[in-house]
N, C-alpha and C positions, 0 to 999 in steps of 0.2 A: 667192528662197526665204526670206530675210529677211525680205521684207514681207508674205508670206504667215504665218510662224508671229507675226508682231504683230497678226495682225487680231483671234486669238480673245484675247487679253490687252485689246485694246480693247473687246469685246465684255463680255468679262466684268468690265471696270471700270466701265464704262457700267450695265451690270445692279444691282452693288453701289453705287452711286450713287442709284440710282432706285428702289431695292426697295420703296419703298412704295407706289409706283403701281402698280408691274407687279403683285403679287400681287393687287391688286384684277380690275384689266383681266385675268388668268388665270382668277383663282375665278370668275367672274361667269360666265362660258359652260359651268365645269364644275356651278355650282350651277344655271344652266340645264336646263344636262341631266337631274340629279337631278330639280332639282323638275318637268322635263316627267314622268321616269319614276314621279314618286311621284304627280304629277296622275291619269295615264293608270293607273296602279294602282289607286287608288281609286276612279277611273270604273269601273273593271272589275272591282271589289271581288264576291265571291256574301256574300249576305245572310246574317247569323250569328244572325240573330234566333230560328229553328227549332231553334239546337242544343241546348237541352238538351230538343226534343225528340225527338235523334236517335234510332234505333234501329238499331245497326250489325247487317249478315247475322249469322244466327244459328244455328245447327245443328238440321236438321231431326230427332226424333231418334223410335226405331220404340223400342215398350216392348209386351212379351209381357201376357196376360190380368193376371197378378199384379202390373203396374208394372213389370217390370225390363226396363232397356233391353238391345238386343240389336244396334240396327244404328243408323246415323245418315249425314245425307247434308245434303252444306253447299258451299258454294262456298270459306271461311273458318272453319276449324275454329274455333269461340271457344265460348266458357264465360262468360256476362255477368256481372261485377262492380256491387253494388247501391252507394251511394254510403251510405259506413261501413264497406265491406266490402274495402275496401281493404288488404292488410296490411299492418300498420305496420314492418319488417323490408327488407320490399322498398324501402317508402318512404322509407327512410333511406337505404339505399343509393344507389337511382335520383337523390336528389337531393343527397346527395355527391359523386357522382360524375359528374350530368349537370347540375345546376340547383342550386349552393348557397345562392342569393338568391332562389330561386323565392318566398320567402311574402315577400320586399321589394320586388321589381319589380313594375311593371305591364304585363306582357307580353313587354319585352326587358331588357336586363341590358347596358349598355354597358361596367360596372367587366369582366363576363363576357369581353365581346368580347375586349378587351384581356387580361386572364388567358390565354385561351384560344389568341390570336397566341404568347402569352410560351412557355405551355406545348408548343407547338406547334414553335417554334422552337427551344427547350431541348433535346428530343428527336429533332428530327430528322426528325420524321411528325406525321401527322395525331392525335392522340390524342384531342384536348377538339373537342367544337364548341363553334361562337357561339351556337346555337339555346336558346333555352329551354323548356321543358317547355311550355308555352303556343303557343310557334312550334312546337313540332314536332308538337303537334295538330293546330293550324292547318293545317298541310299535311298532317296524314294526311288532315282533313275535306276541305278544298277543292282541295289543289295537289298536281303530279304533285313528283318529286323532280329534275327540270334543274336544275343547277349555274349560273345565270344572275343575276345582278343584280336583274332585272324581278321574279324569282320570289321573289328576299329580301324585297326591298323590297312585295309582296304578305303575303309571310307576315308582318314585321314587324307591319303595320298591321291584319291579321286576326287578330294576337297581341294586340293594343292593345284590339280592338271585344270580341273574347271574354272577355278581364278586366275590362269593363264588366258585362258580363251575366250570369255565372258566375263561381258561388265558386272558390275555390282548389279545394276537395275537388272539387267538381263536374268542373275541370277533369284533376285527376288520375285521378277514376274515369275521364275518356275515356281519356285516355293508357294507364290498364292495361286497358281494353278494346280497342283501336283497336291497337296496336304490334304488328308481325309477329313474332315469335320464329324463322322459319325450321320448314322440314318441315313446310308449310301452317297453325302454330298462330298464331291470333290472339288477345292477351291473354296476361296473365301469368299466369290459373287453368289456361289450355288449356295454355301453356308447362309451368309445374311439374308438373301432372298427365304429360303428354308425357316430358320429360325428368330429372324427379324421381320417378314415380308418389307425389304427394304433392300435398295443396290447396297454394296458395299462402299461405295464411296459418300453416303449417309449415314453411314455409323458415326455414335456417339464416341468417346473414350472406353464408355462402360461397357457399350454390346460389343468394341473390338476386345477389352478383357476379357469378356464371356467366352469370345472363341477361342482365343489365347489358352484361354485355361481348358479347355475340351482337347489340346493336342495330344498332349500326352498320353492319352488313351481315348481315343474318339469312339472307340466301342463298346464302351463305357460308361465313360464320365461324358456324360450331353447331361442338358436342362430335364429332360422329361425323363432319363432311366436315373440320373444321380444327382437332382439337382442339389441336395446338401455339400455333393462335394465339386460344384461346379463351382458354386456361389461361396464357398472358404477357398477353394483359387482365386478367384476373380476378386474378390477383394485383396486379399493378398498384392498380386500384383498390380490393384488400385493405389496401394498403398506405396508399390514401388516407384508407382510413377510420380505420388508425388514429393516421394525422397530423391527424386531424379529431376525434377523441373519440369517433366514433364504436363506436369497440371500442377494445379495449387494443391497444397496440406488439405486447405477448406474443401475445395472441391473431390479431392478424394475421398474425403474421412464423409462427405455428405452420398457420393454417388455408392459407395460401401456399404450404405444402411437405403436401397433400393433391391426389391425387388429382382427377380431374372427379368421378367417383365417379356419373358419369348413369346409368340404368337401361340393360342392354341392350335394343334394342327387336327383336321378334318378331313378322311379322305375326300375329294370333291368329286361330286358326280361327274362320270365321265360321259365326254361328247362324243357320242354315234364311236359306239363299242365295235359292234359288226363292221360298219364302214373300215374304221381302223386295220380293224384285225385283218380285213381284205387286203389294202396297203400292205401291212406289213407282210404276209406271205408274198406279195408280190416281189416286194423289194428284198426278201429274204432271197426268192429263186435267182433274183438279177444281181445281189451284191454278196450274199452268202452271209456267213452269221457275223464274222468278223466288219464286211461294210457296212449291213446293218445297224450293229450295235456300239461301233469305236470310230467310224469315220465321221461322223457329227454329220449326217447328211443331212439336206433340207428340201423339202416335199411339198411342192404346192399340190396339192388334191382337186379333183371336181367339187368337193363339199359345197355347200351352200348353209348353214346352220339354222338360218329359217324354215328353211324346206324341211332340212331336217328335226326339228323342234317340231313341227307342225305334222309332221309323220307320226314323230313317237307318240305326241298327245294322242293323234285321232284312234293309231292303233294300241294304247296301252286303255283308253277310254271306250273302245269298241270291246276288245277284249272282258274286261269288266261288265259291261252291258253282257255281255252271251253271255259269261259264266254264273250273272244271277241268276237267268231263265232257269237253272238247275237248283236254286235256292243256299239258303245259307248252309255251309258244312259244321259249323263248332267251332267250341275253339282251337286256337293251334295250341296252347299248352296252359300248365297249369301249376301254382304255384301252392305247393301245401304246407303253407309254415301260417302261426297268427300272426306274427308283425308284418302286414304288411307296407307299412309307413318305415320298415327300416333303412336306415340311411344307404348303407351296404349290402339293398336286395339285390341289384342288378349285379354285383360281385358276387354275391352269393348265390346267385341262381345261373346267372351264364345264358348260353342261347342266346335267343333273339333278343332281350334283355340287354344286352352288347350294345344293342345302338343306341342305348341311351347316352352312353360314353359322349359328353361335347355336344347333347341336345340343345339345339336352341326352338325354339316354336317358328314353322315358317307354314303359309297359306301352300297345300299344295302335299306339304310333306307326308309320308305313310312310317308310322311308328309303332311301335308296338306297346301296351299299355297293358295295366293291371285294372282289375274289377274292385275298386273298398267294398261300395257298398251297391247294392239292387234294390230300386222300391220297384214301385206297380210299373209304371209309362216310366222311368229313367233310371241311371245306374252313374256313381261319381267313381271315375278312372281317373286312375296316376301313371304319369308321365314321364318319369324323371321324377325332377323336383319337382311339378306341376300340378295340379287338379281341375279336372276337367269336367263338365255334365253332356253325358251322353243324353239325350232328349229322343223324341219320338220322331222327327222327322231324318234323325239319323241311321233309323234302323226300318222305316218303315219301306225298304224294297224287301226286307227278309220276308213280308207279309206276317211278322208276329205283331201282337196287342201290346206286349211287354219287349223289353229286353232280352234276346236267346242267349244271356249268358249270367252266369253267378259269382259271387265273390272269390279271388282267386284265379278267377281264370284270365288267361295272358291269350289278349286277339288284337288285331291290328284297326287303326285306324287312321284316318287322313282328317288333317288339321283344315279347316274351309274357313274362308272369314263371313262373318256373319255379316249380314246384308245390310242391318241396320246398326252395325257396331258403333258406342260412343269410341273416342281416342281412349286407347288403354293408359290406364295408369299408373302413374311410378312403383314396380315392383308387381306388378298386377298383367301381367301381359296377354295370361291366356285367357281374359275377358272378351279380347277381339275373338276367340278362335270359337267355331264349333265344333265338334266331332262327328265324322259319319262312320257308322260301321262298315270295314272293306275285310277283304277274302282277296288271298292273290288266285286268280282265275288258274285253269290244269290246261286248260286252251293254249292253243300257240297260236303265232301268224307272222303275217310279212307284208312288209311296205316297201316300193323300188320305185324312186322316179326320177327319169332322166329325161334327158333335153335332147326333142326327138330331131332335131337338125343336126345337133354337134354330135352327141352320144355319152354326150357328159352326164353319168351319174351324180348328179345334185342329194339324193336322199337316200339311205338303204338302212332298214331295222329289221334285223336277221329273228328278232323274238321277242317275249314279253318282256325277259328282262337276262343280260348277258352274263351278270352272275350266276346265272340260276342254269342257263346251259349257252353254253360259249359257239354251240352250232348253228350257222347263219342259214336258215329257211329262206332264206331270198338268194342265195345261187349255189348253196348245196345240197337241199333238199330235191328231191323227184316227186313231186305230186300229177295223178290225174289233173287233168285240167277239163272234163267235160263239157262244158258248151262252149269257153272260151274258142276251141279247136274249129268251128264252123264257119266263123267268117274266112278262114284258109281255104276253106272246099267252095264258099263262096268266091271269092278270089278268082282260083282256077275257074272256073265257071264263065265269070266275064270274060275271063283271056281266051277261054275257049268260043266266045262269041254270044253267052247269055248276054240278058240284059234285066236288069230288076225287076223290071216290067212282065218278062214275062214267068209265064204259069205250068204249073205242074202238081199233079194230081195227091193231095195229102188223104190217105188209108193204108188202110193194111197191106203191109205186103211184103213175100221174101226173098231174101237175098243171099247168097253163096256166101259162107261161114268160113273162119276158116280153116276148117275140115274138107274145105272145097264141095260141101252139101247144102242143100236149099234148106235150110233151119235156119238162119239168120232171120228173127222178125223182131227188130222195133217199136217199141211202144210211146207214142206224144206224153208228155210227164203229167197231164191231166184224162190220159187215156179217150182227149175226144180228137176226129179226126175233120179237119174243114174243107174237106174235097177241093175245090179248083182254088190256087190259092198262088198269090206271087212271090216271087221269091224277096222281095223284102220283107213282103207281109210275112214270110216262114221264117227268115233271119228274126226280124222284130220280135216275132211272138214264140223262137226259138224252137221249131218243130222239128222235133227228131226225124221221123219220118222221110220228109222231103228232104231233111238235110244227107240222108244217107242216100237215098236216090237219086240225088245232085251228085252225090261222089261215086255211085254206080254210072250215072251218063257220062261224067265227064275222064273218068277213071286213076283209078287208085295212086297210077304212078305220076299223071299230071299234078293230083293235088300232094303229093310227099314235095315233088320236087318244087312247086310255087312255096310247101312251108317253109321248105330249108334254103331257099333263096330270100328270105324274110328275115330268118336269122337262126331259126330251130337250127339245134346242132345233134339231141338227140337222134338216137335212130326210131323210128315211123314204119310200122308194119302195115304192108299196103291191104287191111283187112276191113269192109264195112264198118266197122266198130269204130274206125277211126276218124269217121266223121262225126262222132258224139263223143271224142275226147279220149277215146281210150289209150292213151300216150302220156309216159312220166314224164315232164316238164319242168322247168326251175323257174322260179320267179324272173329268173333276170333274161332267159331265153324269150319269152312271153312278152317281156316289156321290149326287148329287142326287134322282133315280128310285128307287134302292134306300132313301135315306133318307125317302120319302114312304109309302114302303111300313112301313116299319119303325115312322114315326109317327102310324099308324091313318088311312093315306092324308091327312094334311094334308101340302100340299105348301111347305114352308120356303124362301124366296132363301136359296142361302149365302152368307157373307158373311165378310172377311177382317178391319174395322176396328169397332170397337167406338167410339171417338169422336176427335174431333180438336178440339185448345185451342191456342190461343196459350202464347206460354210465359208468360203470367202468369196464364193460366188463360182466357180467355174463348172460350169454348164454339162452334167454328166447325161442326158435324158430329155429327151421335148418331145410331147406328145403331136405325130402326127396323123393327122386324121384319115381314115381308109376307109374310101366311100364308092358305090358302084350303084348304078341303077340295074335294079333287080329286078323292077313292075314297071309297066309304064305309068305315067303319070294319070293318064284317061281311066287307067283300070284301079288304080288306086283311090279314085277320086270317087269311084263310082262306089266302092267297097267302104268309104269314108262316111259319104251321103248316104249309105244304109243305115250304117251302126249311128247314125246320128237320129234317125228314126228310133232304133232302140231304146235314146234318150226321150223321145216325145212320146213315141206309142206302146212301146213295148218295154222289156222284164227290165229296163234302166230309167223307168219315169221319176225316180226320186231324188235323178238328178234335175231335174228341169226346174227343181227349187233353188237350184246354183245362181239363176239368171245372165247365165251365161249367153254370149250370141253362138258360140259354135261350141260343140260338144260331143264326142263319141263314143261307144264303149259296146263292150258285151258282159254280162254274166256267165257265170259257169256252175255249175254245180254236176257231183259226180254222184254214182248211184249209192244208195244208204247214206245221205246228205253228210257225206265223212269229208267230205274237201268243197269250201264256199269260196268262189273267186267272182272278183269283177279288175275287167282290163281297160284301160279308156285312155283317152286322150282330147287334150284342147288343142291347140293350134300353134301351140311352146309346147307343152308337155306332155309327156307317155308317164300312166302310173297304175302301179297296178299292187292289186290286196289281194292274197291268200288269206284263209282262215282255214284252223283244221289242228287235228290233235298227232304230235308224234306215234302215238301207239296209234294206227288207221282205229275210226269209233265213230262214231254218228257223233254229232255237231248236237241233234235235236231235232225233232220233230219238223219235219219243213224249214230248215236250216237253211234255204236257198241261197244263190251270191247276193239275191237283190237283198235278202234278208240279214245276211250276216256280214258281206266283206263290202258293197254299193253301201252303206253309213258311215264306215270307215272310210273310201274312199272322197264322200261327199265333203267329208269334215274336211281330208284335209285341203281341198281345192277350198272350202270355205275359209279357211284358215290362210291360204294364200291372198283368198282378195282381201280381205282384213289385213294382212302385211301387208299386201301391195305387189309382191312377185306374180300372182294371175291378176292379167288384162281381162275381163268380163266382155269387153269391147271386138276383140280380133275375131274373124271369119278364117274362113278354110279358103286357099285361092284354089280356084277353079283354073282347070288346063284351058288352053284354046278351045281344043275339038269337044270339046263337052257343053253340052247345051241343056240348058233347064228347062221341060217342058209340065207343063198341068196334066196329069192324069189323073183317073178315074180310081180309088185307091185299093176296089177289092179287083178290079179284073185287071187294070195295068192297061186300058186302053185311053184315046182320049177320050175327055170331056164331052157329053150331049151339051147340045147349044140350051139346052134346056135345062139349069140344074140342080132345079129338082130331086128327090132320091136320088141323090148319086151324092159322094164321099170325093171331093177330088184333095189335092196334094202335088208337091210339085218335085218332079222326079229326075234325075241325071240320065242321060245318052251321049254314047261316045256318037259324034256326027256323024250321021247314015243311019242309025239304028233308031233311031225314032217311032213308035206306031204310028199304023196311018190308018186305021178301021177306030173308029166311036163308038165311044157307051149306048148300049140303049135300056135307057130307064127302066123299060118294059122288066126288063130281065132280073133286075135288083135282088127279088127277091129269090133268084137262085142258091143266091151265095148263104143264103141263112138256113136253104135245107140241111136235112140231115146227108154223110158223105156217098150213102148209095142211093139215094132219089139226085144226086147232082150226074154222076155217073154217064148217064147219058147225055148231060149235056156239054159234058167234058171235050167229048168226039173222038177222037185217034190220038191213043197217048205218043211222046216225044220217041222218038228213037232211042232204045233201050231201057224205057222206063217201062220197071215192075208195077202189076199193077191187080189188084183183086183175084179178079177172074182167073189169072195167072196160076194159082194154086186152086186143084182141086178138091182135095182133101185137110182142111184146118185143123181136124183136131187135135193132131201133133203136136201142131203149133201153140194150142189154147190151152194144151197141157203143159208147155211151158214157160205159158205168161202165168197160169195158174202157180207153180212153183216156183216164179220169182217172185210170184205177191207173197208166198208163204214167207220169202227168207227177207224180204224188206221187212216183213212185219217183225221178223223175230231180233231185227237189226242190225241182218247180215249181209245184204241187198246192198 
């Protein structure tokens, strides 16, 4: 045992003897090693010559007609810093605190390294790195972050090549471009705006520490996932700064005992979802993912944000109106615990409760609330931290006496200000607010309106709400469009040589199916027939009938090919039916058609982008506009002045409340009142409302478009002249050859000198087509018979027109009007 513990005493005397050899024969295979790894690093060094022409991802960003940004879309949130544009604020800090030698060294700092052990050791943790401001570019540009030897020894020497070739500023403008801050912001402008709402070159000392101290792990250590250990950094190097001169002792050791003082953040409602999303597939198919989302592109859009505002309201307000007609459903959920006053229920219960997270009270808002307590006529809801009384004029569309809900249960409501509210008071705020009881409607729809000269889509709301389904109904949905579809068969009709004026016989009658069999028979949607009847007067008061017998005389393939020179791009089967809609349609086809019409048959591409630039400006994209006349202007005009009657006399009277001087439109409605549309136009703009349920379903009981989707549209033209974008003022211009004469309103002839009984109006003719035969008073009372006592006074129907008499035997036919009234009723019609 003895000569066992004498061996390492020989050893180690032996060693102290010899030391100056052996450290040689040691260093020699460790400095091998090194210098193999620093050879082999420089072999595999990436070339640094390119960087100061890098261009790091940049933020794609979308900006409405007027410039203002509204949406952006980036791999790398950043804000690019110009080189001078640096703040000097931050830069003092950052290099107090991460790089004191940075304008002494040439890429590493050895006195550094050694500080940074000491400091390191002193402490207990990681506090300082070895890296300098130049090394830790290095690696954002070219190296991953491994903890390895190889990859120091890389970035060292990539530290070394880029302070050859770039100035200092040059090299710190990357670093405040390039550095992650955490919650996807890259850069210090993106940071401060983020976490300060402030530029970066507004930062205090104290909020440039804050960011300082999130580097070292920005996925991390940020204010909102770790603010304990943001704020023991951030003072920390408060403190450094002012053992450095950087600030005063005083003012350190005061700005140290402050708060983070970050902004709360709140996702913000975003502006025109659908429109975006549109933009952005576009600009995906033209720049692919990588220009999309890293070339920092910039996109002026059609947007309009008024128009758009004034859309969402009327259709998320419309929406709501039809879904009460079905009445109140329950609540959405329910909270089964007794505290319901505890601080941490919205933690605890989750769900819709979530949005309490950052509640503040605002007029307008839809929140979700708790029930304390239920008396007779009112119930007190919590809000968040808030209390509320729900009262009787909040709940009285549900048609209950009481409250439909009991303590417990979790339903949504919208915050209104009360009409006679005093100023609220300190700490009292939801005194100004009332509560109305809401339900998010199952309904969908769609709002599109463009600008029927340019083409420019001004407004698009693909649905009720974009979170809820991200599928835009206004150009990718295919809805019937039933009556919408007649003013097209109208159309053809002028170009074929009608004129509004004249008449054609409204009854029963059939037509070739397409089976290519006489079973086709149409029913008027009030099942009554008004015999001799004009074709505005059939447009106006939208008669099935006539309208399919107008696309029987004039035929199938004139009226496909006047649709699809209007803008329809679907295909159109040239079948009867198809003059009462039977054709899947998009919102934005419809608005397109109707706007060719409105612009003396020139037919406009709509279009969402107006240009696209680099962010320094160079010019990648400019919308030009591609226009053709497709109608003439005479036949356009004529098709105009009908639908503008629609508005005075017929299924669109509720806009005449607009006080508009020119005005035009049609409703639609399809069979089993499953799809409610109205299409219209001023004399700026084409707009049009769908209404309708994704799973196809009945709307409701007489659901019509005048009923369901004409309120919608009213509002939002109401909504415009209140802003100011509609002129209530402008007319429709009239062509040369079109001449405005007074006729007679049921027959279409002119005026008796005598005008007495008789209805006149004043009606459009392309010149030459004019009647020249007179009313005669006598007659009046024809038009009020019933349609087969008028019959004979009809005379010789038009060439090709179906007509009564024509079918011998009805009962066929009566058998299945009978069994389409069975399957409307059952609500499958």
């Amino acid at each position: 045992m003895r000569a066992a513990r004498e061996v390492p005493k020989l050893v180690r005397g032996w060693c102290v003897r010899h030391w100056r050899w052996l450290i040689p024969v040691a260093a020699t295979p460790v400095a091998g090693v090194l210098l193999g790894v620093g050879v082999a690093a420089v072999i595999d060094l990436p070339q640094v010559e390119t960087v100061a022409e890098l261009t790091p991802s940049q933020i794609t960003r979308l900006s409405d007609r007027d410039g203002e940004p509204f949406r952006s879309y980036s791999v790398e949130k950043r804000i690019l810093l110009a080189e001078g544009e640096v703040p000097e604020t931050f830069t003092r800090v950052l290099l107090a605190a991460e790089d004191r030698n940075f304008y002494a060294h040439a890429g590493f700092d050895i006195i550094g390294v050694f500080r940074a052990v000491l400091q390191n050791w002193q402490r207990g943790e990681r506090f300082s790195g070895a890296s300098t401001i130049t090394m830790q570019v290095a690696r954002m540009l070219f190296l991953d972050r491994a903890k390895v030897w190889r990859r120091k020894i890389r970035e060292t020497l990539l530290a070394v090549e880029l302070e050859k070739r770039l100035s200092k500023q040059q090299i710190l403008t990357l670093y405040c471009n390039l550095t992650y801050f955490g919650h996807g912001n890259y850069g210090v402008e993106s940071a401060s705006r983020y976490y300060f709402g402030k530029t970066s070159a507004e930062l205090t000392y104290t909020e440039a520490a804050t960011l300082v101290a999130i580097v070292p792990s920005p996925s991390v250590w940020t204010p909102y996932l770790r603010p304990e250990i943001v704020r023991t950094r951030r003072d920390s190097i408060l403190r450094m700064l002012g053992e450095r001169g950087v600030m005063t002792r005083e003012d350190a050791v005061d700005a140290a005992e402050t708060p983070l003082d970050v902004v709360v953040q709140r996702d913000p409602k975003p502006v025109a979802p659908y429109f975006a999303e549109k933009v952005r597939l576009d600009l995906y198919r033209s720049y692919g993912q990588k220009g999309l989302y890293e070339r920092g592109l910039q996109v002026q859009t059609t947007l309009d944000q008024k128009m758009q505002n004034a859309a969402a309201r009327a259709l998320r307000e419309g929406l709501v109106r039809i879904d009460r007609l079905r009445g109140y459903r329950g609540a959405a959920a329910r909270v089964d615990q007794d505290d319901l006053t505890a601080p941490d229920l919205a933690e605890s219960f989750g769900g819709v409760l979530a949005r309490w997270v950052g509640f503040k009270p605002e007029a307008g808002a839809w929140v979700p609330g708790v029930v304390l307590q239920r008396g007779r006529e009112n119930a007190e809801i919590r809000i968040a931290d808030h209390r509320f009384m729900l009262e009787p004029p909040g709940y009285e569309w549900t048609r209950r006496d009481s409250p439909p809900l009991r303590r417990g249960d979790v339903a949504w409501f919208e915050l209104r200000t009360a009409d006679d509210a005093a100023p609220p008071e300190e700490g009292t705020d939801q005194a100004s607010f009332e509560l109305e009881l809401v339900q998010e409607p199952r309904i969908e729809g769609a709002v599109l309106l463009l600008e029927s000269a340019t083409g420019a889509v001004r407004a698009m709301v693909g649905g009720w709400d974009y979170d809820r389904s991200e599928f835009n109904r206004a150009f990718q949905a295919r809805r019937q469009v039933g009556s919408l579809f007649k003013p097209l068969v109208f159309g053809a009709a002028f170009e074929h040589g009608f004129t509004p004026a004249d008449t054609l016989f409204d009854a029963p009658a059939v037509f070739l199916g397409a089976d290519n069999q006489l079973n086709y028979s149409p029913r008027n949607f009030y099942r009554q027939y008004l015999g001799i009847v004009t074709l505005r007067r059939a447009l106006e008061r939208s008669i099935n009938v006539t309208s399919v017998k107008l696309h029987d005389i004039v035929g199938a393939e004139r009226v496909v090919d006047f649709a699809h020179r209007t803008g329809i791009r679907s295909p159109l089967l040239p079948y009867p039916s198809l003059a009462l809609g039977a054709a899947d349609l998009t919102v934005l086809e419809v608005a397109t058609s109707y706007a060719t019409i409105a612009n003396l048959g020139v037919h406009v591409e709509p279009y969402f982008v107006e240009r696209v630039t680099t962010r320094d400006g160079r010019e990648l994209d400019v919308h030009v506009p591609r226009a053709s006349t497709v109608v003439t202007p005479e036949v356009a005009f004529l098709l105009t002045h009908v639908l503008s009657g629609v508005v005075q006399r017929g299924t669109g009277q509720s806009a005449r409340a607009l006080g508009l001087a020119a005005v035009a439109g049609k409703t639609g409605t399809t069979d089993g009142f499953t799809d409610a549309w109205f299409a219209g136009f001023t004399p700026r703009y084409t707009l049009v409302v769908w209404v309708g349920y994704d799973q196809q379903q009945r709307i409701g009981r007489n659901m019509t478009g005048a009923v369901a989707a004409l309120p919608i549209w009213n509002e939002v033209l109401r909504l415009g002249i209140e802003d100011g974008w509609v002129d209530p003022t402008l007319t429709f211009t009239r062509p040369n050859q079109v001449r405005l004469r007074q006729v007679e309103y049921h027959s279409g002839l002119l005026p008796a000198r005598r005008r007495s009984g008789q209805r006149v109006i004043e009606e459009a003719f392309i010149v030459g087509t004019e009647p020249v035969l007179s009313f005669d008073p006598e007659t009046r009372a024809v038009y009020d018979l019933p349609w087969y006592q008028q019959r004979a006074l009809y005379g010789e129907p038009k060439a090709g027109e179906n007509m009564p008499e024509d079918v011998a035997d009805w009962t066929p036919i009566m058998r299945g009007w009978q069994k389409g009234d069975r399957a409307e009723a059952r609500g499958t019609g």
